[in-house]
C-alpha positions in Angstrom: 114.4 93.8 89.7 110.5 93.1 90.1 110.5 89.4 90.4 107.6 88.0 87.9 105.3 84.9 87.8 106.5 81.8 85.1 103.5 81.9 82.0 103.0 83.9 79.3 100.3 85.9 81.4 102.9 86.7 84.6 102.4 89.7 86.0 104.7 91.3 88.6 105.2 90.0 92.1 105.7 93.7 93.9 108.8 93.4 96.5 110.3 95.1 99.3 112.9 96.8 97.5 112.1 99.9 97.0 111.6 100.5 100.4 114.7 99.0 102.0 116.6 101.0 99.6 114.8 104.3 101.1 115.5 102.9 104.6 119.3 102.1 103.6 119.5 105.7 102.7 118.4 106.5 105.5 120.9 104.4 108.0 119.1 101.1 107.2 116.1 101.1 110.0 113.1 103.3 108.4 109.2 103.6 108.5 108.5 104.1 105.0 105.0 104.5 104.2 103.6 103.1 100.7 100.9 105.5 99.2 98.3 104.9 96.3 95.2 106.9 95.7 92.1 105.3 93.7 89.2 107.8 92.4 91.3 110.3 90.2 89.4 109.5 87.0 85.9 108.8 88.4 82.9 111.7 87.4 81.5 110.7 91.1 82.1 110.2 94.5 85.5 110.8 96.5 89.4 110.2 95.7 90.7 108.2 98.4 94.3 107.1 99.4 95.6 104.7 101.1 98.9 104.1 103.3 100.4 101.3 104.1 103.6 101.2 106.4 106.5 98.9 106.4 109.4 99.0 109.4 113.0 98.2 108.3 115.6 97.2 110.6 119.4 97.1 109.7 118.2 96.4 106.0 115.5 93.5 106.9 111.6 93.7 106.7 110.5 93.1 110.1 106.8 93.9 109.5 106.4 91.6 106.3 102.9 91.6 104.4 100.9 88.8 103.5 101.4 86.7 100.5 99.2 87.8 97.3 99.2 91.7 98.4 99.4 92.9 94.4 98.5 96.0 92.3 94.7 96.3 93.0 94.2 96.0 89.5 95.2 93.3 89.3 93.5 91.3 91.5 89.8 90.7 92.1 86.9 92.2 94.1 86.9 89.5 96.4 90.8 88.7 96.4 90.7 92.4 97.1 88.2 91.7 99.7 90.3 89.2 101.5 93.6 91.0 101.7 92.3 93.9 103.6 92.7 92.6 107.1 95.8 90.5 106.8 97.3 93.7 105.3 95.9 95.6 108.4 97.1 93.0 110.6 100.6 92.5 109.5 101.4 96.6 109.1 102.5 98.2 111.6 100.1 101.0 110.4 97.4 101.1 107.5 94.9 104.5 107.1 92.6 106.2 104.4 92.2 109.7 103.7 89.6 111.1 101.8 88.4 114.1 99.8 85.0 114.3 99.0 83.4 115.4 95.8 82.5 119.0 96.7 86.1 119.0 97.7 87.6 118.1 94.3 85.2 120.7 93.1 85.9 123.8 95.5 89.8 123.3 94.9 90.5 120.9 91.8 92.1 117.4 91.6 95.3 118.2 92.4 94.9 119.8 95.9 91.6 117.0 96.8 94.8 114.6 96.3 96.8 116.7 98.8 94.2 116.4 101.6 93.3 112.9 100.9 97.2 112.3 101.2 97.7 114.5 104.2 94.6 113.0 105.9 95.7 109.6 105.1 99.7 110.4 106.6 98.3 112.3 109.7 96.0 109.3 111.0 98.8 106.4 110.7 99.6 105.9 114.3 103.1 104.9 113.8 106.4 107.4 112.9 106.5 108.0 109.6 110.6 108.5 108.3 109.9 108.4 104.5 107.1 108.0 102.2 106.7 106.0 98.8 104.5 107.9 96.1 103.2 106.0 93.3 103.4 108.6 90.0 105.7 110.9 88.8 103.9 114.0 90.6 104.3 114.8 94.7 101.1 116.1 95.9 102.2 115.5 99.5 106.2 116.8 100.0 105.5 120.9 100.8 102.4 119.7 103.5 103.9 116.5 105.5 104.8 118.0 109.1 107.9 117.4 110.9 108.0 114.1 113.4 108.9 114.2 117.0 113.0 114.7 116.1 112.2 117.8 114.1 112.5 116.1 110.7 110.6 115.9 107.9 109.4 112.7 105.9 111.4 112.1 102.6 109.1 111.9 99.8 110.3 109.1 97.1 108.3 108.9 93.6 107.7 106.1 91.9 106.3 105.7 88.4 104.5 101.8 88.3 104.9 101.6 92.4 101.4 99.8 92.7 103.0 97.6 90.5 106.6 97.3 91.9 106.9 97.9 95.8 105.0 96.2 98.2 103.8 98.8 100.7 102.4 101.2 97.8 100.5 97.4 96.4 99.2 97.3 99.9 98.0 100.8 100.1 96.1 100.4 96.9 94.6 97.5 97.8 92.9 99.4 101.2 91.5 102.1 99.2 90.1 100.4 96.4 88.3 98.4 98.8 87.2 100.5 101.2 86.2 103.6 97.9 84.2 100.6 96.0 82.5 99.5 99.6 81.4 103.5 99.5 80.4 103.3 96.2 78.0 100.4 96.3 76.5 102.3 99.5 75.8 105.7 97.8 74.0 103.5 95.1 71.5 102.5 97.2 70.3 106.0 97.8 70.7 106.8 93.7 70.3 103.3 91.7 70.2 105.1 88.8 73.7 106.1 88.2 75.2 102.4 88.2 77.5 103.5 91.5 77.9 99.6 92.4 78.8 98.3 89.6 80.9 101.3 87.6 81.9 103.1 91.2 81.2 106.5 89.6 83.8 106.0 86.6 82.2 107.2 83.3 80.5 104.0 81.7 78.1 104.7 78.9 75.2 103.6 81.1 76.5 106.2 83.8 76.5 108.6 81.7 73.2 107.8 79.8 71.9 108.4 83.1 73.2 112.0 83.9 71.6 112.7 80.1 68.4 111.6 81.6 68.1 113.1 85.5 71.1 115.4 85.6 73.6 115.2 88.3 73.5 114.1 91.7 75.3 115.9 94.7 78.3 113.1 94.7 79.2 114.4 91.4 81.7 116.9 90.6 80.4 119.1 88.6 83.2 121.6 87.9 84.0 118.6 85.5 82.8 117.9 81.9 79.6 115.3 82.9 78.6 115.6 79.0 75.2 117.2 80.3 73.8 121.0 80.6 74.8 123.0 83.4 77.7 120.7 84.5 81.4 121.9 84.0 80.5 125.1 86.1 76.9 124.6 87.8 75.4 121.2 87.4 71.3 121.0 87.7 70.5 118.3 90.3 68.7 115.3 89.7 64.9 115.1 90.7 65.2 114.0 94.5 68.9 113.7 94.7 70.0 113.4 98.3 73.3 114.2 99.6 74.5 111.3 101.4 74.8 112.4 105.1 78.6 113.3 106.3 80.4 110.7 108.8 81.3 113.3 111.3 82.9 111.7 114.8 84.4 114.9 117.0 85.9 113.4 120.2 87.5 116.0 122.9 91.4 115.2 123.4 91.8 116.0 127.2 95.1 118.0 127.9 96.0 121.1 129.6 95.1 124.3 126.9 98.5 125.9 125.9 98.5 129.3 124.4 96.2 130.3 122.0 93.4 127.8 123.9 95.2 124.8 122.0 96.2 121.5 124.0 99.8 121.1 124.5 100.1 118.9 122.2 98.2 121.6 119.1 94.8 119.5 119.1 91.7 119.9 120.6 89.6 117.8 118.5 90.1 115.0 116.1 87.2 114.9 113.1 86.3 112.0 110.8 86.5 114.0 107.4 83.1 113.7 105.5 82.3 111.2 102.9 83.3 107.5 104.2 80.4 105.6 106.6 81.5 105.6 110.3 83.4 102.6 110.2 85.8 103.8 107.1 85.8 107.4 108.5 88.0 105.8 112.0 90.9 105.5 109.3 90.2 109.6 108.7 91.6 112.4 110.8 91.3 115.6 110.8 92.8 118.3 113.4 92.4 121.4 114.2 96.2 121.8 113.3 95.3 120.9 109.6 93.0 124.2 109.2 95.6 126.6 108.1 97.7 123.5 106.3 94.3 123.1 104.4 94.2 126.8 103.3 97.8 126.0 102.2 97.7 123.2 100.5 94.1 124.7 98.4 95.9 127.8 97.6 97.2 128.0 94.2 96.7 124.1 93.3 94.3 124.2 90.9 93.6 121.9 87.8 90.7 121.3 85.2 90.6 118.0 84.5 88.8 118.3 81.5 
């Protein structure tokens, strides 16, 4: 049971339960990896998740996470703020994965969420033996690849695991941070939105302003803005700019295998687009994801109106 805080007001104190229960399942020593994504129900910007591992050994925590790690909701900008590196300190691996808002657009909410949890998985520099999905709905399962003994990561879902289980708290916490950061950023090049103070949710002035200039390009317009043209081909807004891509290609040196392909099935590692240079280090893309990214659009298709 989800240990609470004495007072009327107590909120939940996530644990490590959850996740020694996957490890004990498992033999009792695990990876599992705690995953959140923040952005779902914004009008602009990206969806971004977050991953957060946690090592068990013979039932014990061996990679604990600082004190205070909570639910982002529940905790404030700047307690938010604070958490980030501890969190990145104390897990063995932390990453991000993003999907921008032409992305949501070209292949709907559901599959962005896929390659924002892909992305997120694939740049965690540790061995991943199970995952821990907040929500009732695995976006991730079909697309995780096998690890070096041939098997694939167990996927776990958990309704209220931002809540409960440490390591899915923790994940939430990077991505809220790091989206909001993103958020304030973009605002600078289109004030008139409200980006850094509503972070492209729909508050009534945000959306007074799309009935006054029309949309930007960091809004997805295959959704219902409320304004002409949007919901299928949204007019842009006098001088909207589209915020330039983070793009970092670095050549992985290794002998080409067949097909041109390093041995190890990469030849070039690719911040994806959206995050500033500093965020987008947290996001990789391979060449090895091209065809898992044809996969994973095909057929996954929502209107979230």
């Amino acid at each position: 049971m989800t240990p609470r805080r004495a007072g009327a007001s107590a909120r939940p104190i996530p644990t490590a339960e959850a996740e020694r229960a996957i490890a004990a399942a498992l033999g009792g020593s695990a990876t599992v990896v705690g995953i959140d994504e923040v952005g779902r129900g914004a009008i602009a910007g990206p969806v971004v998740v977050g991953a957060c591992a946690l090592r068990i050994e013979d039932g014990r925590v061996t990679t604990p996470l600082p004190e205070g790690v909570r639910d982002s909701k529940a905790l404030t900008a700047r307690r938010r703020e604070a958490l980030v590196d501890p969190i990145r300190e104390a897990a063995p691996g932390t990453a991000l994965g993003w999907a921008s808002a032409a992305e949501i657009d070209a292949h709907g909410i559901l599959a962005a969420l896929t390659l924002a949890a892909v992305r997120a998985v694939d740049a965690l520099e540790v061995p991943v033996d199970a995952v821990l999905l907040d929500g009732n709905v695995d976006v991730l399962g079909a697309h995780l690849m096998p690890g070096a003994d041939g098997g694939v990561p167990a996927v776990t879902l958990r309704v209220g695991a931002d809540r409960d289980c440490v390591s899915v708290a923790a994940a939430s916490v990077l991505a809220k941070v790091a989206r909001d950061a993103h958020m304030v950023a973009l605002a600078d090049e289109a004030p008139v939105y409200g980006w850094a103070s509503n972070k492209g949710y729909g508050a009534a002035a945000h959306r007074d302003a799309l009935a006054r200039v029309g949309a930007h390009s960091e809004h997805r317009r295959s959704w219902n803005l409320g304004t002409p043209g949007t919901a299928g081909g949204a007019v842009p807004a006098p001088g909207a700019v589209t915020p330039p891509e983070a793009t970092v290609t670095a050549a992985v040196e290794a002998t080409p295998g067949a097909g041109g392909t390093s041995d190890a099935g990469v030849t070039s590692v690719t911040a994806a687009a959206g995050p500033s240079a500093d965020e987008g280090a947290d996001v990789l893309w391979t060449d090895d994801m091209t065809g898992r990214h044809d996969r994973i659009v095909d057929g996954q298709q929502e209107d979230p109106r």
